[in-house]
N, C-alpha and C positions, 0 to 999 in steps of 0.2 A: 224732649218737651213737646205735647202737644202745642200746635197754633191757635189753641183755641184759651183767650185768658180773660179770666175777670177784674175786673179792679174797683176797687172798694176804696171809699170815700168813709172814711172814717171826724170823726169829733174829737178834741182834746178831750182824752180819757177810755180812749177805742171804742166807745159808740159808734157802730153803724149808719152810718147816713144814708149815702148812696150807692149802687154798684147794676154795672153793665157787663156786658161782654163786646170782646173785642178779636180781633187776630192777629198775631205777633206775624208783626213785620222785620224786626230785628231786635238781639237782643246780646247785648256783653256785659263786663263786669261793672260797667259804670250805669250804664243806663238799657230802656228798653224802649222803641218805638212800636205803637199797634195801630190796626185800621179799624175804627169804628163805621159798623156798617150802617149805611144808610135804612130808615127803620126798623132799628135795633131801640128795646126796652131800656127804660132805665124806672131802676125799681128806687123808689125815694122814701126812703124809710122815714124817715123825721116828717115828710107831709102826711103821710101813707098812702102815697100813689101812685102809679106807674106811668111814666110819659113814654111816648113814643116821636124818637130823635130822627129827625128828617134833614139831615146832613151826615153825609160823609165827613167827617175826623180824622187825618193823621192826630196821632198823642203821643210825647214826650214823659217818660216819668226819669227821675232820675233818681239814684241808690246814695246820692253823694249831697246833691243841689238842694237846697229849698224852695222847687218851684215846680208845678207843673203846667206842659202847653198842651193846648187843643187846638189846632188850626181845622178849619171848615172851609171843605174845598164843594165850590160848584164848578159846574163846567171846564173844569181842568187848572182853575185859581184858585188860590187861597183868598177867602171871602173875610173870615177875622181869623180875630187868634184870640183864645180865653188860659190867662195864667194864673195859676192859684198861686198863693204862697202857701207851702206846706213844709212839714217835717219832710226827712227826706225817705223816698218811697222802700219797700220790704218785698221779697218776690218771696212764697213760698208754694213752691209746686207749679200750678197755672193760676196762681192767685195774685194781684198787686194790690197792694195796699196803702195808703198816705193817709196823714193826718193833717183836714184840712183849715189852715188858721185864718181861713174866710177872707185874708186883704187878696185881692186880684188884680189884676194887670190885665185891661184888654185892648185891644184893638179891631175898631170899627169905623168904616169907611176911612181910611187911614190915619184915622186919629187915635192915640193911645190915652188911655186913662187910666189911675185908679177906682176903683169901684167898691163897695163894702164896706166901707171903712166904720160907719156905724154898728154892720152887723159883728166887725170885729172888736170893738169897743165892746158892746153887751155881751159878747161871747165870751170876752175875755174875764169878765165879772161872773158870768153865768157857769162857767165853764174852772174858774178860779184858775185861769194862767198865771205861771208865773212872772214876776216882772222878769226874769232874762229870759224865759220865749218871747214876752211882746216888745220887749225890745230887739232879741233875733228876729224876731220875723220882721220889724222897721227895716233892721240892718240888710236883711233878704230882699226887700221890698227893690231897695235903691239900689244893690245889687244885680238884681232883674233888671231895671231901667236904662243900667250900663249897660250891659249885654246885647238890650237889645237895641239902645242909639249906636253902641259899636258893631253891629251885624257879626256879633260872636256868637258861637257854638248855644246852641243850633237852630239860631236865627242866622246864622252862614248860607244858607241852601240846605241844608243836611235835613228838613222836613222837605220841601220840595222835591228832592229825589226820589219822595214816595208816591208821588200825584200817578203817576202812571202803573200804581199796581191795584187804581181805585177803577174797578168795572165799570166799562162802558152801558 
């Protein structure tokens, strides 16, 4: 496998949203960690624009979890961390993919929150989810919250191991 992997941000109903590229930093059967490099594109199909992302990224996708993490590292810290609630991610080739059901989990200045909740509401009508995805993705939601007041996997240290393969 090349290091070099995209990951696409998909809509309930595989609409394209968004998708950048990254560099695999590790990857097994359950999950895969990447380095998003510091102004690296992201192409945002649903505005139609392309932003350019001025932070370095460890990212989390998982093959199993309904969730994914983005920590933003400066200076050698983890600055936030942004978690989508998604379906759970697809690798094909150097491609990853998720489908994202817009509730998030973030953390900023050490304070965590939910955020989106509106746009998951509209989405959910827009998009016509079913009630047992928006009820899994609730169940996912408070899922994530455990995990991450119990500093489990891989809010353990397991993204912090990768601070040091982010260029000086």
């Amino acid at each position: 496998m090349d290091n070099l992997i995209t990951i696409q941000a998909l809509k309930y109903g595989d609409h394209l949203h968004y998708e950048w590229n990254t560099t695999l930093l590790e990857k097994t059967d359950s999950h895969i960690f990447v380095l998003g490099n510091y102004g690296r594109k992201l192409n945002h199909y649903t505005k139609q624009k392309v932003f350019t992302i001025e932070a370095w990224t460890i990212e989390y996708f998982s093959f199993h979890s309904w969730f994914t993490v983005s920590a933003d590292v400066v200076g050698g810290n983890i600055q936030q961390f942004y978690c989508n609630i998604n379906q759970p991610a697809k690798i094909e080739g150097n491609v990853v993919s998720f489908v994202d059901l817009d509730l998030d989990y973030v953390q900023r200045n050490g304070n965590w929150k939910v955020v989106d909740e509106d746009e998951f509401e509209s989405n959910s009508i827009k998009f016509a989810y079913p009630d047992t995805l928006i009820h899994k993705a609730k169940q996912e939601l408070i899922g994530l919250k455990e995990l991450v007041s119990k500093k489990s996997f891989p809010f353990d240290g397991s993204i912090e191991k990768f601070i040091d393969r982010i260029p000086r």
